[in-house]
Structures are given as structure tokens and as C-alpha cells.
C-alpha positions as protocol buffer text, in pm:
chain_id: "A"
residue {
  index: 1
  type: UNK
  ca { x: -5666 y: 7779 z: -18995 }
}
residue {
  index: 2
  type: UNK
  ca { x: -5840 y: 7497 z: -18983 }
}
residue {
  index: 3
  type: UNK
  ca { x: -6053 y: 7399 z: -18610 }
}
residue {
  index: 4
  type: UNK
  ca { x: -5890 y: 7040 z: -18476 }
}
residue {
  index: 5
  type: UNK
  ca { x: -6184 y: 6920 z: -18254 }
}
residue {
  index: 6
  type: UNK
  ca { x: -5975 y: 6697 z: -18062 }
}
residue {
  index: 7
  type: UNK
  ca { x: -5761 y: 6974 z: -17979 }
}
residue {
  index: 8
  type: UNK
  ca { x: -6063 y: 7202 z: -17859 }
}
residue {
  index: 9
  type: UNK
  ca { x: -6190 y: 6925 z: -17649 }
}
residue {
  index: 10
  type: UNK
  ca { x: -5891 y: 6813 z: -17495 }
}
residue {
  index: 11
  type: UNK
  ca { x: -5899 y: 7071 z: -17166 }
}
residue {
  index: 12
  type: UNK
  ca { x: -6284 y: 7039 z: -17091 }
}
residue {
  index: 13
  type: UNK
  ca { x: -6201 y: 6636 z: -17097 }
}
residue {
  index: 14
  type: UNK
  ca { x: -5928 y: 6721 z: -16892 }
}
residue {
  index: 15
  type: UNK
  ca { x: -6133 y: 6842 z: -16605 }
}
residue {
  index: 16
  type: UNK
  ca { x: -6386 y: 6612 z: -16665 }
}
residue {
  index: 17
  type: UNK
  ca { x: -6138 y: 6320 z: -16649 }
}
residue {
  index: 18
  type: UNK
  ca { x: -6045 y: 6487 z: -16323 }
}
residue {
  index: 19
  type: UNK
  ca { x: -6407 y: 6510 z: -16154 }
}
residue {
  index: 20
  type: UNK
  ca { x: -6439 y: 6111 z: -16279 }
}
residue {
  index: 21
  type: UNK
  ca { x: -6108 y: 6026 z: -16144 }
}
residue {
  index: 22
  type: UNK
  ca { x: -6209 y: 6149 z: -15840 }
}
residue {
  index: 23
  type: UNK
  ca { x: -6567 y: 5963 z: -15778 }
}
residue {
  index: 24
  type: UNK
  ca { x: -6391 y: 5651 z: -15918 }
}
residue {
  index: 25
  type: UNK
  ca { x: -6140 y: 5664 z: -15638 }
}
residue {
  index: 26
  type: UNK
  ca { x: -6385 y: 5751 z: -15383 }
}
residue {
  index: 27
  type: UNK
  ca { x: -6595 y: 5477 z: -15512 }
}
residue {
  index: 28
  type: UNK
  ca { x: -6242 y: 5242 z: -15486 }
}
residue {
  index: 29
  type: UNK
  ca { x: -6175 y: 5333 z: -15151 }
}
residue {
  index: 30
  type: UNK
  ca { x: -6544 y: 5255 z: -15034 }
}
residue {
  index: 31
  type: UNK
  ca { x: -6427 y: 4875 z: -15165 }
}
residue {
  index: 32
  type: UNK
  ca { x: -6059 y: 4883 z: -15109 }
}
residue {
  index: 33
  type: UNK
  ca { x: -6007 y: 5117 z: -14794 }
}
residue {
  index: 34
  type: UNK
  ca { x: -5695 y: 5006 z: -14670 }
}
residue {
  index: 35
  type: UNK
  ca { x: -5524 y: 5043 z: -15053 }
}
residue {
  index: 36
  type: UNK
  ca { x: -5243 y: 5305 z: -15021 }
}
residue {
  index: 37
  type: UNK
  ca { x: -5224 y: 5348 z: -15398 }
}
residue {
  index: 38
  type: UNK
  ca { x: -5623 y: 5436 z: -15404 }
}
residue {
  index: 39
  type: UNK
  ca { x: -5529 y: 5708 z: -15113 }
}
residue {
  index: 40
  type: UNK
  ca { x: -5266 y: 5856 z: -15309 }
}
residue {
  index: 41
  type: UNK
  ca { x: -5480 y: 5919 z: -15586 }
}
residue {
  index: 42
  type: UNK
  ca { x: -5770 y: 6021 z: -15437 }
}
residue {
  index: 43
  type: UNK
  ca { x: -5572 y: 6249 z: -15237 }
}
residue {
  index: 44
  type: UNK
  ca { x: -5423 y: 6411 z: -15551 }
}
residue {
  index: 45
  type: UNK
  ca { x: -5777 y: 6506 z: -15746 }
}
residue {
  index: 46
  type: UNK
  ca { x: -5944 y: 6574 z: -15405 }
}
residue {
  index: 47
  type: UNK
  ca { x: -5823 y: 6927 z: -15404 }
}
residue {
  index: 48
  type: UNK
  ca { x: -5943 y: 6974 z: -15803 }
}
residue {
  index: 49
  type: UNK
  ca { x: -6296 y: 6868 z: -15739 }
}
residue {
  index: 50
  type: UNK
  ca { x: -6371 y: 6873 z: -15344 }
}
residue {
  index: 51
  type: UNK
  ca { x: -6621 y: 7197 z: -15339 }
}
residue {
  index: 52
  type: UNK
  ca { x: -6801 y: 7102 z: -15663 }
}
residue {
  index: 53
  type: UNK
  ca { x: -6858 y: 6674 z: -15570 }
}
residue {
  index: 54
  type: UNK
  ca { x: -7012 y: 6863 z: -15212 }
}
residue {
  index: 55
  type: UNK
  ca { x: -7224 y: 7091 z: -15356 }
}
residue {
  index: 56
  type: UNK
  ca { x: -7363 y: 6826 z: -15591 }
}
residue {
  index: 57
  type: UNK
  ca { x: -7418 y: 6573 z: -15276 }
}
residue {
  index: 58
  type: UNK
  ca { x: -7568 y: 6832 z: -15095 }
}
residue {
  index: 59
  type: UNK
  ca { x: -7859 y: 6904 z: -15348 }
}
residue {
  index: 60
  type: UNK
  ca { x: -7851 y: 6576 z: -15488 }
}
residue {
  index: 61
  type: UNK
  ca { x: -7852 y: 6329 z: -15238 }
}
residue {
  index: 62
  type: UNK
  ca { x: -7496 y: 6179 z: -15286 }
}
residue {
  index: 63
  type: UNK
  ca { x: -7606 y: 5914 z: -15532 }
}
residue {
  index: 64
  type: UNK
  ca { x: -7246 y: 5749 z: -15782 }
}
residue {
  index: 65
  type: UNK
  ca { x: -7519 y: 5727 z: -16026 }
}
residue {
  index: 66
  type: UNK
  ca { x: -7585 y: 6091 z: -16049 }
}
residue {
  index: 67
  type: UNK
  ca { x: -7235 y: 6168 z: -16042 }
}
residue {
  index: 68
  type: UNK
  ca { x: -7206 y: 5940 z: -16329 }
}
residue {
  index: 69
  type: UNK
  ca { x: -7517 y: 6058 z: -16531 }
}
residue {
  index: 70
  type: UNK
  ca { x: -7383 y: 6419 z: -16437 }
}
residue {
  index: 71
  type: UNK
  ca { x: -7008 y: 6343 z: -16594 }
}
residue {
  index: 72
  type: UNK
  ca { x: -7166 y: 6188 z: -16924 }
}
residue {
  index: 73
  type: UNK
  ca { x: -7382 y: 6420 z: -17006 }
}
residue {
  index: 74
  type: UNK
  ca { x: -7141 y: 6735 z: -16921 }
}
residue {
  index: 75
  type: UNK
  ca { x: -6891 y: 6496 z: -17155 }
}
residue {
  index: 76
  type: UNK
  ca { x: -7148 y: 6463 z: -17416 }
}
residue {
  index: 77
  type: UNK
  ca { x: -7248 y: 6842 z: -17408 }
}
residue {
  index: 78
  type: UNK
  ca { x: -6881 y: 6920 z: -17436 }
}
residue {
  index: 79
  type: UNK
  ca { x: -6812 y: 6713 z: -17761 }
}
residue {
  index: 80
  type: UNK
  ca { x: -7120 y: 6825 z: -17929 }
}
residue {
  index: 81
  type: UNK
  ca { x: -7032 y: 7221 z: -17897 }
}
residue {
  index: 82
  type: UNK
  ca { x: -6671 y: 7111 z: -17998 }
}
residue {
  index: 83
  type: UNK
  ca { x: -6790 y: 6994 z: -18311 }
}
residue {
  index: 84
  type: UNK
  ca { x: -7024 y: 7224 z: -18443 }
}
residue {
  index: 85
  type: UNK
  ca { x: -6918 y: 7355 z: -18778 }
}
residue {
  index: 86
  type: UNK
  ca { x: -7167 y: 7687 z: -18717 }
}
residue {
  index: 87
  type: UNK
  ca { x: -6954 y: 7912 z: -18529 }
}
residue {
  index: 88
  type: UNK
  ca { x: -6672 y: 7933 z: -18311 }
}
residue {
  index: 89
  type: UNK
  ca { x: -6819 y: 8073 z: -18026 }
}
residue {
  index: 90
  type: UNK
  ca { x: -6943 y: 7732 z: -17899 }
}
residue {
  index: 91
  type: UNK
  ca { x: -6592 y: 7553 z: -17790 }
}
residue {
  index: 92
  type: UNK
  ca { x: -6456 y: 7914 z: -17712 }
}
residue {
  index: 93
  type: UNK
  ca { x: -6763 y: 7890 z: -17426 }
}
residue {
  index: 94
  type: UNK
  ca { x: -6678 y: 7527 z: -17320 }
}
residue {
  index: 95
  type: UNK
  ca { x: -6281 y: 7549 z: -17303 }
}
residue {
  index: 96
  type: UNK
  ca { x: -6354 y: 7922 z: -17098 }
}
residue {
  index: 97
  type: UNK
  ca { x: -6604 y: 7756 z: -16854 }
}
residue {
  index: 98
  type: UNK
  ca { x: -6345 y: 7481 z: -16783 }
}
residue {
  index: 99
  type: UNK
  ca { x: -6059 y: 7721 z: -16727 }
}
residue {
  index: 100
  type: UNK
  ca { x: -6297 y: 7890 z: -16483 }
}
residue {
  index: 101
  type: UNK
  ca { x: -6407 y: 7608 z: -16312 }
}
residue {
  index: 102
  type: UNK
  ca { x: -6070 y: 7455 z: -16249 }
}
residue {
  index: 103
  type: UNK
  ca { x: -5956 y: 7799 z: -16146 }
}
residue {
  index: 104
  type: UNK
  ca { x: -6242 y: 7849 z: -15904 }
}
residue {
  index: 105
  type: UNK
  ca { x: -6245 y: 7475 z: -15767 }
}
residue {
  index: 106
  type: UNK
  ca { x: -5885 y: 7570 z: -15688 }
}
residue {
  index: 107
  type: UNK
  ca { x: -5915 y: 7837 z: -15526 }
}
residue {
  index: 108
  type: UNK
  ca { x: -6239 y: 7756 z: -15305 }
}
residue {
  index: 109
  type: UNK
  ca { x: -6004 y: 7423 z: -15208 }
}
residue {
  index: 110
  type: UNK
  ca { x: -5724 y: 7614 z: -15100 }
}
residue {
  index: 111
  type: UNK
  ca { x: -5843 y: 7783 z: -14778 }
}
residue {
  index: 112
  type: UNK
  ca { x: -5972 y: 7478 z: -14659 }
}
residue {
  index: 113
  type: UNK
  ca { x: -5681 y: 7295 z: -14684 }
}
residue {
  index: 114
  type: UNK
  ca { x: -5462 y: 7528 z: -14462 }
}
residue {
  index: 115
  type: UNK
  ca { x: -5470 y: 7627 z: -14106 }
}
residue {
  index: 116
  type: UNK
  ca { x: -5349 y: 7881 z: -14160 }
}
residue {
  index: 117
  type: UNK
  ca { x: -5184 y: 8260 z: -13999 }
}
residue {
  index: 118
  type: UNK
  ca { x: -5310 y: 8395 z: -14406 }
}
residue {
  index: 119
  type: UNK
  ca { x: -5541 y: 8707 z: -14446 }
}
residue {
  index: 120
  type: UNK
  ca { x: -5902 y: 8477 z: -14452 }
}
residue {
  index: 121
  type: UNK
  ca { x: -6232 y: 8669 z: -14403 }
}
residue {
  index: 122
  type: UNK
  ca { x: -6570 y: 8638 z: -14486 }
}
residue {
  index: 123
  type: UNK
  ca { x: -6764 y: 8846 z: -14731 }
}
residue {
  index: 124
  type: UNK
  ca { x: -7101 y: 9049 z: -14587 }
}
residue {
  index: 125
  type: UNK
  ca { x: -7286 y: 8801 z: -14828 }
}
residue {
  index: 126
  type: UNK
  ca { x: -7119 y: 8492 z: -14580 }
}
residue {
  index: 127
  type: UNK
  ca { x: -6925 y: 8290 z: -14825 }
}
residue {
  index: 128
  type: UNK
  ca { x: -6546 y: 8292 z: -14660 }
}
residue {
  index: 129
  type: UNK
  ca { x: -6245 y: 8460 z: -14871 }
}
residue {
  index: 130
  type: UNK
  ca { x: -5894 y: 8328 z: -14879 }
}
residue {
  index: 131
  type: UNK
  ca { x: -5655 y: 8562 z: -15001 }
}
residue {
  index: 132
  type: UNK
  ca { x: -5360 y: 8239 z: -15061 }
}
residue {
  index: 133
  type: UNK
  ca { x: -5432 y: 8028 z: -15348 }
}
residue {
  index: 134
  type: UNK
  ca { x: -5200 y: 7672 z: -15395 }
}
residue {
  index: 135
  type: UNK
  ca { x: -4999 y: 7685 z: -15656 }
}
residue {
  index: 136
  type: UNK
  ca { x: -4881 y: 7279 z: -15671 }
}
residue {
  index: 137
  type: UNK
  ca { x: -4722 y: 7145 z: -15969 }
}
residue {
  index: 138
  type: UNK
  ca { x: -5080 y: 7017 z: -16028 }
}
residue {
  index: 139
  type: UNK
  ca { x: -5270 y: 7318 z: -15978 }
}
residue {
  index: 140
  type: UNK
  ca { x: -4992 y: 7554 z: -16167 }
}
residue {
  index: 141
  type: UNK
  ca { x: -5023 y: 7282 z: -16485 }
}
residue {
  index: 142
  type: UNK
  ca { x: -5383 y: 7265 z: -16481 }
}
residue {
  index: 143
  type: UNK
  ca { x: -5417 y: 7663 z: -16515 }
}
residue {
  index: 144
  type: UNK
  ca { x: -5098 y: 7637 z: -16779 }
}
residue {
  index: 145
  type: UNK
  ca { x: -5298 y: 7376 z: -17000 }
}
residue {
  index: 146
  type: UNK
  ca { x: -5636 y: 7564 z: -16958 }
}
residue {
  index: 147
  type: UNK
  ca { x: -5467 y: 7909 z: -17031 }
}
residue {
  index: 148
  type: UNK
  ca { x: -5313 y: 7705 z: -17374 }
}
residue {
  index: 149
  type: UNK
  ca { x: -5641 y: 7560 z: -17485 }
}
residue {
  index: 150
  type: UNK
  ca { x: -5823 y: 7918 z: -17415 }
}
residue {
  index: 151
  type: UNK
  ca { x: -5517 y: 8090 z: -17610 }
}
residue {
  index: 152
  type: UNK
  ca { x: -5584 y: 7812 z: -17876 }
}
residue {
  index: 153
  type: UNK
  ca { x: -5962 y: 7888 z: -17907 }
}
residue {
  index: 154
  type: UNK
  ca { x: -5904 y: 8286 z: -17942 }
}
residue {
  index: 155
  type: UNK
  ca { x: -5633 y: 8166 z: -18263 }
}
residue {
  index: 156
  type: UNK
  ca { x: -5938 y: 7937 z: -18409 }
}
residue {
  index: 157
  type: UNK
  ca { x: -6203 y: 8175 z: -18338 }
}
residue {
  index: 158
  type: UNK
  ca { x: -5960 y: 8530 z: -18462 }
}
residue {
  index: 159
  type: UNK
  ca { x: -5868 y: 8334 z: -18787 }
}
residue {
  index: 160
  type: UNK
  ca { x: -6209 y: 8207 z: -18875 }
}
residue {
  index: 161
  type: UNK
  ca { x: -6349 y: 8577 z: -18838 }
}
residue {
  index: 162
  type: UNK
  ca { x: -6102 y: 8707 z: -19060 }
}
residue {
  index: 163
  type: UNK
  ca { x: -6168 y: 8433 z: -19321 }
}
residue {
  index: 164
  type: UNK
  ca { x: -6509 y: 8525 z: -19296 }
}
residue {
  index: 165
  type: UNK
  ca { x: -6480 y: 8897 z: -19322 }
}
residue {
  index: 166
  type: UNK
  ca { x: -6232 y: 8858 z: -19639 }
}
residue {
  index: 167
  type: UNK
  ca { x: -6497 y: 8640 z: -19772 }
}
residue {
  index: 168
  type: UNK
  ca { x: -6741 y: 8905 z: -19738 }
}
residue {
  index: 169
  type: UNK
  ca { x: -6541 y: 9147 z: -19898 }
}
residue {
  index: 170
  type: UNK
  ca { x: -6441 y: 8935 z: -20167 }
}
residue {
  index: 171
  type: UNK
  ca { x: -6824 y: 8938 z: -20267 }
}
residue {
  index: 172
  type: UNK
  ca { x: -6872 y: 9315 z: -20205 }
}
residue {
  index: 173
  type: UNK
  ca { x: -6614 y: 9322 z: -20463 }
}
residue {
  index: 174
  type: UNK
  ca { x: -6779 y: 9060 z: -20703 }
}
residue {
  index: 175
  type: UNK
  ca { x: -7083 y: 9282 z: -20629 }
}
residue {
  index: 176
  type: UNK
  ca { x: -6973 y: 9613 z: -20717 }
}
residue {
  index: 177
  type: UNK
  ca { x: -6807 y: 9475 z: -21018 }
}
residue {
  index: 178
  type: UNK
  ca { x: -7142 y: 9343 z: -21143 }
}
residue {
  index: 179
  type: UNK
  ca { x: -7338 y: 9666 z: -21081 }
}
């Protein structure tokens, strides 16, 4: 089987797209506040992205242009370990850590998004524990395309190991043949 980079790059751009939909509409509704179209969006990819755009403008000092130099170079790191032609084991990492940050953005969003009669306690270590996660049409396709991407990577990355390990014993054979 051959690797389609597109195809192994389309989820981690997926989430990225996300995090950059969201500062662009925060940026939009700086300019355009009373736009109801700018609320609905930003409304929508608040939920995907709301703990990780706070935890960067707590350390980083809030600044669009760190967001921005943040999203290319997490783009640009992305597409480069998508198209190596070394090993798999590169876009297997980088469609994994996307699934597990979308899955972990969604579920540190969800307990602060509802007041709520749920089981919610904090851990001894202080970091509050929701036991309800929000499964939206959004959230439940997000996980669906991130769980079809990781699926895809363990086909590419199976296949190419067998094609490698047939290749080796092809030679073992060449080799005892010759000896």
C-alpha cells in the first residue's frame, strides 16, 4: 500500500484549521462585535480550542501574532513528518497527538460548560475532574474523523512493515542461495 500524504495530513490540518478558525473569529469579533454570524462561529470552535488558546495566553502574553507563528509552525511541523519517506512512525505520531488533543480539549471544555448536578471533583494534584464529556454532532465527528485517520495510519504503517519484512526475507533467501 502505497502512503497518500494528503490523506495522513488531513486530521492534524483538521484541528489545526480548528485552533485558526477560532483566533480568526476572535480576532473578527474584536472588529465586528455586534456580527451575529462571527458569534455563531466563534461559538462553535470555542469549545474545540478554549483550554489550549488559555493556556497559551497565560504563558505567552496573549499576543495574535504568537498564535499565528504558533499555528504555522505546528502546520509546517505537521507536513514535514507527513512526508517523510524514512519511516512510518512519523505521521502515525502526528495524526495520534491530534486525536489526543482534540479528545482532551474536549473533554477539559466540557465541565466548564455545564452547571451542572454531574459527578465533578478535583484530583489531590488540584486539576478538577468531570466525569460527563459532550458528545455534539461536532465533538462525536471530530473523534469519528480522528479515530479514521489513526485507523488509516496503523493500515499504512502494518502494510509497510510487512513489505519490509518480506523484503528481508526475500534476501535471506537470495543469501542462502548464494552460500
Amino acid at each position: 500500500m502505497m502512503r497518500k500524504p494528503l490523506l495522513l495530513f488531513a486530521f492534524p490540518a483538521l484541528i489545526l484549521l480548528i485552533l485558526a478558525g477560532e483566533r480568526a473569529a476572535t480576532f473578527l469579533l474584536g472588529t465586528y462585535p455586534a456580527s451575529p454570524a462571527l458569534w455563531r462561529i466563534w461559538l462553535e470552535l470555542r469549545p474545540l480550542s478554549m483550554m489550549f488558546w488559555q493556556q497559551v495566553d497565560l504563558y505567552l502574553s496573549g499576543s495574535m501574532a504568537v498564535d499565528a507563528a504558533i499555528l504555522t509552525a505546528a502546520s509546517i511541523l505537521c507536513w514535514m513528518a507527513c512526508r517523510t519517506r524514512k519511516s512510518a512512525a512519523f505521521f502515525f505520531l502526528a495524526n495520534h497527538a491530534a486525536l489526543l488533543f482534540a479528545g482532551l480539549m474536549m473533554a477539559s471544555s466540557s465541565h466548564s460548560e455545564t452547571a451542572s448536578t454531574i459527578a465533578a471533583f478535583t484530583t489531590p494534584s488540584g486539576h478538577p475532574f468531570s466525569l460527563f464529556l459532550d458528545f455534539t454532532w461536532q465533538n462525536s465527528l471530530v473523534l469519528l474523523l480522528g479515530t479514521a485517520a489513526c485507523a488509516y495510519c496503523h493500515v499504512a504503517f502494518l502494510s509497510e512493515a510487512r513489505q519490509r519484512s518480506q523484503a528481508l526475507a526475500v534476501r535471506l533467501i537470495a543469501l542462502q542461495r548464494d552460500l
